[in-house]
VEXDRENGU-216473 format. One record per atom (N, C-alpha, C): residue number from 1; residue in one letter; atom name; x, y negated, z negated. Coordinates in nm, 2 decimals, padded with zeros to 4 digits. Each point is the difference from the previous one (the first is absolute). Example, Ala and Ser with C-alpha at 12.3 -4.5 7.8 and 13.67 -1.06 7.14 Angstrom:
REM residues 2
SITE  nr rest atom     px     py     pz
SITE   1    A    N  01.32  00.57 -00.78
SITE   1    A   CA -00.09 -00.12  00.00
SITE   1    A    C  00.09 -00.12  00.00
SITE   2    S    N -00.04 -00.11  00.07
SITE   2    S   CA  00.09 -00.11  00.00
SITE   2    S    C -00.08 -00.11 -00.08
***
This chain:
REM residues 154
SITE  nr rest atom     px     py     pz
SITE   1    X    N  00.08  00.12  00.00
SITE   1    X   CA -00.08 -00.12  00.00
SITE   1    X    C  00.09 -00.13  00.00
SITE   2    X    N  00.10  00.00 -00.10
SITE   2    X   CA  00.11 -00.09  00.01
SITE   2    X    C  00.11 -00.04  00.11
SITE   3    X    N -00.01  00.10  00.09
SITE   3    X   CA  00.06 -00.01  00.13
SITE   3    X    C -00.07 -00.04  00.09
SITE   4    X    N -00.16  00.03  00.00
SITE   4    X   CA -00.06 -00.04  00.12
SITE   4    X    C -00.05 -00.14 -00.02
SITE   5    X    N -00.03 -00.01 -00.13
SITE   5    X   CA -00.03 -00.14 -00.02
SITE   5    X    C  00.13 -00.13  00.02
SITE   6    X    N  00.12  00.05 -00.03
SITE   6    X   CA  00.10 -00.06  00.04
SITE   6    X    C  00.02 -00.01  00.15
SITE   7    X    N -00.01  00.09  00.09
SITE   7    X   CA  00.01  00.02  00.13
SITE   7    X    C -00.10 -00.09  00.05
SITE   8    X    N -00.14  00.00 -00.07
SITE   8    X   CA -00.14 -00.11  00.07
SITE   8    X    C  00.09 -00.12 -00.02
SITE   9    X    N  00.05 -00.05 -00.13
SITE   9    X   CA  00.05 -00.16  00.03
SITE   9    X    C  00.11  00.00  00.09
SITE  10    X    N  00.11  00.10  00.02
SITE  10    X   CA  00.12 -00.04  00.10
SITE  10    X    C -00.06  00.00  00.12
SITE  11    X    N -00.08  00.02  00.03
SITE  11    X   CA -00.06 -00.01  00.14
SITE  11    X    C -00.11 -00.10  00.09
SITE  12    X    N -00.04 -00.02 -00.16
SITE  12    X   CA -00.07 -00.14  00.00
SITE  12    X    C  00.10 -00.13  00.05
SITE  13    X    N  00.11  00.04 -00.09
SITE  13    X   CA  00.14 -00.12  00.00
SITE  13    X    C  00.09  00.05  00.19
SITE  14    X    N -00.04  00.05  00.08
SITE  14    X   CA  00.06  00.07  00.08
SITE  14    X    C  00.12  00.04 -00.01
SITE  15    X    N  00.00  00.11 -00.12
SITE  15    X   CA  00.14  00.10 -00.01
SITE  15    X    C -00.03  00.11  00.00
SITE  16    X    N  00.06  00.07  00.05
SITE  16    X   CA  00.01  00.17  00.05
SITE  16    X    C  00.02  00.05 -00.13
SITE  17    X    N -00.07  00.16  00.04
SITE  17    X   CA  00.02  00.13 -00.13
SITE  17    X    C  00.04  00.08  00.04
SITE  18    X    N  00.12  00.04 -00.05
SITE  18    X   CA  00.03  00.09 -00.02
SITE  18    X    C  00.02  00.13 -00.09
SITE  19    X    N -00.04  00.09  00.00
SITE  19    X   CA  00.05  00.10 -00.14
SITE  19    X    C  00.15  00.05  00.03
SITE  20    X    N  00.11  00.01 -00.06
SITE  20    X   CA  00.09  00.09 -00.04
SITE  20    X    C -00.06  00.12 -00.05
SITE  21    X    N  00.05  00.12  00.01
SITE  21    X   CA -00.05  00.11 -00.03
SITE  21    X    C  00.09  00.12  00.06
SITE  22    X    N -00.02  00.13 -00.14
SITE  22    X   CA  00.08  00.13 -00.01
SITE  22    X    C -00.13  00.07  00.07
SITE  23    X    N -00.11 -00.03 -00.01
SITE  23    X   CA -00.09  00.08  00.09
SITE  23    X    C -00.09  00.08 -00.13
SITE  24    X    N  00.07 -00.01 -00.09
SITE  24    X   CA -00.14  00.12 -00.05
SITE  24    X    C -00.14 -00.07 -00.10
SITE  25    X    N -00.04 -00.09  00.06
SITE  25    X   CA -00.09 -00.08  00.01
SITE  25    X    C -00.13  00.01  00.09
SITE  26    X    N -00.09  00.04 -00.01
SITE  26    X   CA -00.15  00.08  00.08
SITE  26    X    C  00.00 -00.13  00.09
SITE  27    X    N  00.06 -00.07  00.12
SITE  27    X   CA -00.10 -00.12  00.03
SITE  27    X    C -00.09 -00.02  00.05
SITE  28    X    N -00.09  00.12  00.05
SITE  28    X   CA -00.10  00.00  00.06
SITE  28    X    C -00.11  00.02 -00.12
SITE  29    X    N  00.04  00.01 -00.10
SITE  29    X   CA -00.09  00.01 -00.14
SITE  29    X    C -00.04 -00.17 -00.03
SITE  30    X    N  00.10 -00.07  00.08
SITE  30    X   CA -00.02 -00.14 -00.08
SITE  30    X    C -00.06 -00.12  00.15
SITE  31    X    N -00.10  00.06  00.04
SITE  31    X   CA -00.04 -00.11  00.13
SITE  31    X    C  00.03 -00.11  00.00
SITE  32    X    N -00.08 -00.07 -00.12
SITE  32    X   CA  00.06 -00.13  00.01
SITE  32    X    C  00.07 -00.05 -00.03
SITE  33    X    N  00.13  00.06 -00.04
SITE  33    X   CA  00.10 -00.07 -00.03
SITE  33    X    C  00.09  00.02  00.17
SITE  34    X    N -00.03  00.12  00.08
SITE  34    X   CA  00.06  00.00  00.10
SITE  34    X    C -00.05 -00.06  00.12
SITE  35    X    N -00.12 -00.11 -00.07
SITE  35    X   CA -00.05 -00.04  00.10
SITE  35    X    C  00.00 -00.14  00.02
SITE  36    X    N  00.07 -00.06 -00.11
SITE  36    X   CA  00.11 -00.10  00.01
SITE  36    X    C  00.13 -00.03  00.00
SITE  37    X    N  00.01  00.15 -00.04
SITE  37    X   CA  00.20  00.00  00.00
SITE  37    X    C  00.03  00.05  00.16
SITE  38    X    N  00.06 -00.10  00.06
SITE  38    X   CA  00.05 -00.01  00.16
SITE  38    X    C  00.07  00.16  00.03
SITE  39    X    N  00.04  00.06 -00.10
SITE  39    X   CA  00.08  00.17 -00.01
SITE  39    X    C  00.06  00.01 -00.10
SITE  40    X    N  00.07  00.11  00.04
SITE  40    X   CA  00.10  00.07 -00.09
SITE  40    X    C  00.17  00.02  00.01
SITE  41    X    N  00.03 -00.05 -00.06
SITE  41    X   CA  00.16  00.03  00.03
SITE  41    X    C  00.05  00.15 -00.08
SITE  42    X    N  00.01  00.12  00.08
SITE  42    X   CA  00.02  00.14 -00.04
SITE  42    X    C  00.13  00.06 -00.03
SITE  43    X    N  00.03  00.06 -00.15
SITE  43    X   CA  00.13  00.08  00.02
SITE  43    X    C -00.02  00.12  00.04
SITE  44    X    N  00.03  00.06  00.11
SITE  44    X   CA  00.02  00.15  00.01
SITE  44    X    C  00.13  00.07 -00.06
SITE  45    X    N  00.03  00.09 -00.13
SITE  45    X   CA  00.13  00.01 -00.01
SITE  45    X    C  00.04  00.14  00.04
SITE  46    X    N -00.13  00.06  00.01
SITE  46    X   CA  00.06  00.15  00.09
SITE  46    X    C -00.11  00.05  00.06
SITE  47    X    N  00.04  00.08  00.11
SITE  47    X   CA -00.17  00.07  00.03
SITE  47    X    C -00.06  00.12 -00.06
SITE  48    X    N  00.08  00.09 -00.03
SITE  48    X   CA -00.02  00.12 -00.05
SITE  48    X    C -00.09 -00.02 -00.17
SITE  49    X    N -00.08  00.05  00.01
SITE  49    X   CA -00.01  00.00 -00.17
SITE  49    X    C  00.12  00.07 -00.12
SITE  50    X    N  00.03  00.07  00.04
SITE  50    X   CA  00.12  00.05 -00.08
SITE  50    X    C  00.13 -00.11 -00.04
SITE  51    X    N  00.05 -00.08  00.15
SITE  51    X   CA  00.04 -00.08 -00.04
SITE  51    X    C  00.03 -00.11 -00.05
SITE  52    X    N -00.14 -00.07  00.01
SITE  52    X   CA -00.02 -00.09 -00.07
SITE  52    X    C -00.02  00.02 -00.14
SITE  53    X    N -00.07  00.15 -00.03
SITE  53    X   CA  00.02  00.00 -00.16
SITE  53    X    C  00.10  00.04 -00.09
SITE  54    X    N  00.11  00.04  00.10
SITE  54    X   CA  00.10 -00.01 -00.05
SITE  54    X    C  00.07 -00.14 -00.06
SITE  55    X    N -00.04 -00.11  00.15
SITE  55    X   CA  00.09 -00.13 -00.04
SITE  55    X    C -00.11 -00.07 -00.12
SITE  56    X    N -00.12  00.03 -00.03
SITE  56    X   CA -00.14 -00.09 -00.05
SITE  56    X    C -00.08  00.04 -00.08
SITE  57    X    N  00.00  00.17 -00.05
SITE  57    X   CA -00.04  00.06 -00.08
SITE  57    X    C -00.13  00.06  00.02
SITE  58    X    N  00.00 -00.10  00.10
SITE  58    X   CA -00.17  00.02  00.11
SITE  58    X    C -00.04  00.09  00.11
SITE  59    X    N -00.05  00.07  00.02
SITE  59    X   CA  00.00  00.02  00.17
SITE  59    X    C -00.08 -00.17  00.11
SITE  60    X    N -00.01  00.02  00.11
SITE  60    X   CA -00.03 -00.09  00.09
SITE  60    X    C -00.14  00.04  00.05
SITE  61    X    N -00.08  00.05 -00.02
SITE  61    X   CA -00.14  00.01  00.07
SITE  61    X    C -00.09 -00.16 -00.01
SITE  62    X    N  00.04 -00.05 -00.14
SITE  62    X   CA -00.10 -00.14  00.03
SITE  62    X    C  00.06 -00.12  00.07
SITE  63    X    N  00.16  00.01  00.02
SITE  63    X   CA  00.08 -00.06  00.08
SITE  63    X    C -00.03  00.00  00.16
SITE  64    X    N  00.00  00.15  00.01
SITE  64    X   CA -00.01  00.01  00.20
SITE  64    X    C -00.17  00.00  00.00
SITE  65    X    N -00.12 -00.01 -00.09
SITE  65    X   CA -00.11 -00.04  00.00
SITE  65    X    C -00.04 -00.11  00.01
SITE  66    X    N  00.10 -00.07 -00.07
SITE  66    X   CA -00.03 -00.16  00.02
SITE  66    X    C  00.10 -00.05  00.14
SITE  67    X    N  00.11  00.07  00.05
SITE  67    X   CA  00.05 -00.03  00.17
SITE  67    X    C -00.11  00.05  00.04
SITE  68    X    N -00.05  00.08  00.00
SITE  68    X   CA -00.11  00.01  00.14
SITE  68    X    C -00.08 -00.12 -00.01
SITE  69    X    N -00.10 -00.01 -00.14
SITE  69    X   CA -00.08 -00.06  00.03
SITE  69    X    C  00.02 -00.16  00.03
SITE  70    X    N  00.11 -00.02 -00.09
SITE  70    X   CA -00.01 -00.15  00.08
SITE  70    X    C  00.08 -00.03  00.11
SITE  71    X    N  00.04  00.10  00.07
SITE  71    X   CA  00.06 -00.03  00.14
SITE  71    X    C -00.15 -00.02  00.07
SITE  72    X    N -00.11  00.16 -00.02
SITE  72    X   CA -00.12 -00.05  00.09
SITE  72    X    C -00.05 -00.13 -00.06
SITE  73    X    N  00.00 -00.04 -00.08
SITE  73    X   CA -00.10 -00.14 -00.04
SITE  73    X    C  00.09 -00.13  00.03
SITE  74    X    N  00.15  00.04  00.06
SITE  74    X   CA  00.02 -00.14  00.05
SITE  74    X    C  00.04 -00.06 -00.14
SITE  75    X    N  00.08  00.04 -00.08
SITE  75    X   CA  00.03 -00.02 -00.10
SITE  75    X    C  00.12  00.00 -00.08
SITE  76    X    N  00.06  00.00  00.10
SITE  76    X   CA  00.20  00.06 -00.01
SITE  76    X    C  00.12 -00.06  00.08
SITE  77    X    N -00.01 -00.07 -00.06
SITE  77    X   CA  00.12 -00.17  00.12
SITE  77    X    C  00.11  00.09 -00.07
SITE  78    X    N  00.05  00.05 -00.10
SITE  78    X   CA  00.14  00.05 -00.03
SITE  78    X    C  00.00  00.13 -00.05
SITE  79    X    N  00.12  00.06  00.07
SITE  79    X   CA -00.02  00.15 -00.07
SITE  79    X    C  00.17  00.02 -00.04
SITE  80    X    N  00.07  00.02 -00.11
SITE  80    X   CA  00.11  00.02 -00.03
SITE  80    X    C  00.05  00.13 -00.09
SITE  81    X    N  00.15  00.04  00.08
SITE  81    X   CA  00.05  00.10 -00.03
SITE  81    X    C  00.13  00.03 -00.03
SITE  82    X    N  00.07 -00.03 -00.14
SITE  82    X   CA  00.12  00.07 -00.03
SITE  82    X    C  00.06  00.05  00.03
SITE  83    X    N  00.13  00.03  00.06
SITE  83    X   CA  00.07  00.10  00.04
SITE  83    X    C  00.07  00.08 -00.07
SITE  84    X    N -00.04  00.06 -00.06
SITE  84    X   CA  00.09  00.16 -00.13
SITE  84    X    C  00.10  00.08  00.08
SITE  85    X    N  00.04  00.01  00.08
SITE  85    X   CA  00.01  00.14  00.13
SITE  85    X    C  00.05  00.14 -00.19
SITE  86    X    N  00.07 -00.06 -00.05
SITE  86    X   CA  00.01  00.12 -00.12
SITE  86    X    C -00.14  00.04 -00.09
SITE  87    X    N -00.14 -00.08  00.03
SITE  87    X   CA -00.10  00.02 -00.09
SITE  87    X    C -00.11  00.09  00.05
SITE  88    X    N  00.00 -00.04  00.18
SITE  88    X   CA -00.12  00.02  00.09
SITE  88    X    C  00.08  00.02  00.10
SITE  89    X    N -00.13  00.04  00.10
SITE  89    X   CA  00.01  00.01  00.15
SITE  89    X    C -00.06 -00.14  00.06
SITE  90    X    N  00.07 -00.10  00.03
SITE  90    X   CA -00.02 -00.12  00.02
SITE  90    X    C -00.01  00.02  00.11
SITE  91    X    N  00.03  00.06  00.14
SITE  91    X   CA -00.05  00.01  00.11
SITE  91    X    C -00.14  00.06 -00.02
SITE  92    X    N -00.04  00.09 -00.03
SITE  92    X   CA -00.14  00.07 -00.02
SITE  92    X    C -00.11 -00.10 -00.05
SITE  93    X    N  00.07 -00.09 -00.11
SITE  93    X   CA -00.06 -00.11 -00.07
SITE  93    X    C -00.09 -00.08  00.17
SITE  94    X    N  00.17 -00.05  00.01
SITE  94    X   CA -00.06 -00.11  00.09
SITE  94    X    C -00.09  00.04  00.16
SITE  95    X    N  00.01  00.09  00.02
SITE  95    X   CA -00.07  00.06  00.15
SITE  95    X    C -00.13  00.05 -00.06
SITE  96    X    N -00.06  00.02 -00.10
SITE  96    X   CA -00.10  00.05 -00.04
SITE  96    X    C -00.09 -00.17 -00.03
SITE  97    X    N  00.09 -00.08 -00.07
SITE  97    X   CA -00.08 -00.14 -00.03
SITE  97    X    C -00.03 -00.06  00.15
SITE  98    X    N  00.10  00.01  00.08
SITE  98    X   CA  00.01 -00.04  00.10
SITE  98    X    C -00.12  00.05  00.12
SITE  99    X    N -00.03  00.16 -00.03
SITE  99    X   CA -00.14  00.06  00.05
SITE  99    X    C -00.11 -00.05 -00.04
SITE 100    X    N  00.00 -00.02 -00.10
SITE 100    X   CA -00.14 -00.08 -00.11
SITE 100    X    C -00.03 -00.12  00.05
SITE 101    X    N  00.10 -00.08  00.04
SITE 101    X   CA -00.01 -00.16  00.04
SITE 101    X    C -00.02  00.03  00.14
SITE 102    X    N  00.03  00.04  00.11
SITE 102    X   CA -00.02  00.04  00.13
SITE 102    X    C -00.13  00.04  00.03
SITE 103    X    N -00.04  00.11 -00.12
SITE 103    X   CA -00.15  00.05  00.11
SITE 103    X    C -00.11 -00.09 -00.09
SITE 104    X    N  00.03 -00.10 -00.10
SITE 104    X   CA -00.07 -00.09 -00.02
SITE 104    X    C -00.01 -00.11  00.06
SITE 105    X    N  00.11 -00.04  00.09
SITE 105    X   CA -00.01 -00.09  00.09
SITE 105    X    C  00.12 -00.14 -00.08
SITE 106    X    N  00.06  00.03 -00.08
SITE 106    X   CA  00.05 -00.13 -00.09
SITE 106    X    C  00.19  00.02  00.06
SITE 107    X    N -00.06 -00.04  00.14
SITE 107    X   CA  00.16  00.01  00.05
SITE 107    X    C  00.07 -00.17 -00.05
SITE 108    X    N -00.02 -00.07 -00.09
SITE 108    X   CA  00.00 -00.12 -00.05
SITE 108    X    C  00.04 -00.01 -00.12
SITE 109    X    N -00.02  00.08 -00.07
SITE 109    X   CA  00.00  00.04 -00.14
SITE 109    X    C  00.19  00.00 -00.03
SITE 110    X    N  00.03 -00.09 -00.04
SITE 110    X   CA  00.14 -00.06 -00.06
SITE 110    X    C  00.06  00.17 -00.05
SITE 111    X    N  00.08  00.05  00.05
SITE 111    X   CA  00.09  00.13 -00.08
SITE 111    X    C  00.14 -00.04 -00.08
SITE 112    X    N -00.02  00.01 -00.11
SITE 112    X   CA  00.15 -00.04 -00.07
SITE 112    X    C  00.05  00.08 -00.02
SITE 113    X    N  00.16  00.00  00.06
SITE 113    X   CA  00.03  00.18 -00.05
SITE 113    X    C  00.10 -00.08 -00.07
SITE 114    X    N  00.01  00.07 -00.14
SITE 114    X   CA  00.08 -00.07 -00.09
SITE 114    X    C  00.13  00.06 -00.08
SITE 115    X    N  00.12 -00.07 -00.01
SITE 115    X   CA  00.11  00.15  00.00
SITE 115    X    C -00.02 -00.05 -00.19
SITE 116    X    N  00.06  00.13 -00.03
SITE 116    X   CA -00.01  00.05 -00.14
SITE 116    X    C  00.11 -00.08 -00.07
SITE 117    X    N -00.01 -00.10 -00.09
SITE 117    X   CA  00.13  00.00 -00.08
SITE 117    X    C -00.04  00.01 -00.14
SITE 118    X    N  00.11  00.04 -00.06
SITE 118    X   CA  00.02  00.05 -00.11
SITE 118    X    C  00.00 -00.04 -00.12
SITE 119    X    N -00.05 -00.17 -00.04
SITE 119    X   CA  00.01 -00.07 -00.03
SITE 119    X    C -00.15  00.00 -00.09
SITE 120    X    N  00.01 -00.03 -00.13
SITE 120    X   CA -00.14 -00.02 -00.08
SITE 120    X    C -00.04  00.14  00.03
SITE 121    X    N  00.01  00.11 -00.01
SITE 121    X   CA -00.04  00.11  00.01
SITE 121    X    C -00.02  00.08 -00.14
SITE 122    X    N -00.04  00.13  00.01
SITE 122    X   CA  00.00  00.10 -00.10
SITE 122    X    C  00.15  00.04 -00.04
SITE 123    X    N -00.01  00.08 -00.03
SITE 123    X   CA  00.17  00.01 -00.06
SITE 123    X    C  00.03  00.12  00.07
SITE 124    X    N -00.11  00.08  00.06
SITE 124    X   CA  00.01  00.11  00.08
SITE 124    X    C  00.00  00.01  00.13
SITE 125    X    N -00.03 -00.15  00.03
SITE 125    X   CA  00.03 -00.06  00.13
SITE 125    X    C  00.13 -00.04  00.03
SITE 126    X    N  00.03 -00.07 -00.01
SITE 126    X   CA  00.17 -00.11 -00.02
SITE 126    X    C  00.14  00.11  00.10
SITE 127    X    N -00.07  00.14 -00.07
SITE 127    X   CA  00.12  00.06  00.14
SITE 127    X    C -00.04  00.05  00.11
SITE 128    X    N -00.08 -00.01  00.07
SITE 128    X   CA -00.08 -00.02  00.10
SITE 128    X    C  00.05 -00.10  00.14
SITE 129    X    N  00.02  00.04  00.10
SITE 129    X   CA  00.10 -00.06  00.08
SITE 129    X    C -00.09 -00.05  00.09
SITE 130    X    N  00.04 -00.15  00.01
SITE 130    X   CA -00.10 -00.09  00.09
SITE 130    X    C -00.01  00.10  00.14
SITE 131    X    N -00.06 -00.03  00.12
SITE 131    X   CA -00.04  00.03  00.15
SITE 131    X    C  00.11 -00.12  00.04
SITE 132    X    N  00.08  00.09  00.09
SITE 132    X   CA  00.06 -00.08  00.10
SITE 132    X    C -00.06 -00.12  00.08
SITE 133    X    N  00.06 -00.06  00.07
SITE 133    X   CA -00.06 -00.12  00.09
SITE 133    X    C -00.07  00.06  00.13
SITE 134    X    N  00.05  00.12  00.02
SITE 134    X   CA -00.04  00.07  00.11
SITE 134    X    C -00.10  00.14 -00.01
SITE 135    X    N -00.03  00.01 -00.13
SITE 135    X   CA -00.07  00.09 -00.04
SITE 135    X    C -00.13 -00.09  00.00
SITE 136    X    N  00.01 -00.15 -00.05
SITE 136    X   CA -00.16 -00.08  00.03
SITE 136    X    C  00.00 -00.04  00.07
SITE 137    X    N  00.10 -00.04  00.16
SITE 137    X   CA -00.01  00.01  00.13
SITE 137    X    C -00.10  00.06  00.05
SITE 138    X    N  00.07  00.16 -00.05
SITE 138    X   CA -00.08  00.10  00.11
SITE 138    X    C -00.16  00.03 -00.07
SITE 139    X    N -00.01 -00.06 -00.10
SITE 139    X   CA -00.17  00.02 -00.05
SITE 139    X    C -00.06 -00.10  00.05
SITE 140    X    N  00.09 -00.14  00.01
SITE 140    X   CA -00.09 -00.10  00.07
SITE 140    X    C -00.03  00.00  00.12
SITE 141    X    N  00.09  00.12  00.05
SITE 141    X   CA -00.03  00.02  00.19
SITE 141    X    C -00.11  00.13  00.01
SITE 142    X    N -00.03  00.07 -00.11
SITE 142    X   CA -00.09  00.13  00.04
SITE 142    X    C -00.15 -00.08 -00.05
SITE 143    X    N  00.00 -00.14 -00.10
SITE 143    X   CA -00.10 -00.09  00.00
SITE 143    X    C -00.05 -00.04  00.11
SITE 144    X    N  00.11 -00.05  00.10
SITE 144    X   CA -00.01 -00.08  00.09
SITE 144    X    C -00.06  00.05  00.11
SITE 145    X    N  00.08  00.16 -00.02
SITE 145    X   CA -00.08  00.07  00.11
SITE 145    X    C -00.13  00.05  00.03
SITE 146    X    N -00.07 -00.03 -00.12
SITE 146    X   CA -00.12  00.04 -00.02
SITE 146    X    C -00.12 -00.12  00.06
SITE 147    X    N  00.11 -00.10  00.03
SITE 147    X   CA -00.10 -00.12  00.03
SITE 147    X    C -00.02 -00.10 -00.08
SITE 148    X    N  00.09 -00.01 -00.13
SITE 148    X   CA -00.07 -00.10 -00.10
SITE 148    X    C  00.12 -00.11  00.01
SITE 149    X    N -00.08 -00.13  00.03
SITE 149    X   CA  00.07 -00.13  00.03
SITE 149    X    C  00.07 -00.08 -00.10
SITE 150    X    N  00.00  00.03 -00.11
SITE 150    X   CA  00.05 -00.07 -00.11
SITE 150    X    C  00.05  00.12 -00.09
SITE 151    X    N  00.16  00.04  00.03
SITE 151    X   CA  00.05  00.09 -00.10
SITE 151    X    C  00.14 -00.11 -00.04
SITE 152    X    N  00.00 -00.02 -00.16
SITE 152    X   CA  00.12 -00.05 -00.06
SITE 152    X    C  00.09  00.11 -00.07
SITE 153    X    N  00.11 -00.02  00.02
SITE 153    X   CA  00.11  00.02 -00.08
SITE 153    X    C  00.01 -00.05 -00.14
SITE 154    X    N -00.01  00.02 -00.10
SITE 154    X   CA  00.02 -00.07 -00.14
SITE 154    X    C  00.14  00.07 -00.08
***
């Protein structure tokens, strides 16, 4: 209620909404708040459920529930993804998000592919070896190949 009523005045004032978000958030539970928030800005951190509950404690079902649905609802200007190569299968990650956004039509949809550093982390992270320059090269080119017009390097 606090977000959407905040979102009615920024919009009134002409400023954009955004949510940040880990994804395990129902947003199709919350109409009207998605029906003034302009989208969603998405972390994907793995695709597999296994994986991700290894890095999150979580599995991912309400994550890739909430990628579908607000790709079809036109609801997803960002979708962002870490690069672990020691945590996940970061190619699998990214060709699978990259299917999601394609047969939804959101070849527009900003891709961040973002390299890992080690910095402010868990303590069980810290030896975890960043992704080469050329390791998020070649993810930003199997992005690209997919069709989607806006893939960053971070």
């Amino acid at each position: 209620e606090f977000l959407t009523e905040l979102f009615r005045l920024a919009k009134k004032d002409g400023l954009g909404t955004l949510i940040d978000s880990n994804g395990m958030v129902p947003f199709e539970n919350y109409p009207e708040l998605m029906e003034v928030a302009d989208g969603v800005m998405l972390d994907i951190k793995a695709w597999t459920p296994e994986d991700h509950k290894r890095v999150t404690g979580q599995d991912n079902a309400a994550v890739l529930k909430n990628l579908h649905w607000l790709a079809e609802n036109g609801k997803l200007p960002e979708v962002r993804t870490v690069v672990v190569p020691e945590l996940f299968d970061c190619e699998a990650t990214v060709r699978n998000v990259c299917q999601v956004l394609v047969d939804n039509g959101c070849f527009d949809t900003r891709y961040k592919i973002i390299c890992y550093r080690p910095m402010g982390v868990r303590e069980a992270y810290k030896t975890l070896t960043p992704p080469t320059q050329e390791q998020l090269r070649q993810l930003a080119e199997i992005a690209m190949g997919y069709g989607l017009t806006d893939v960053v390097i971070i």
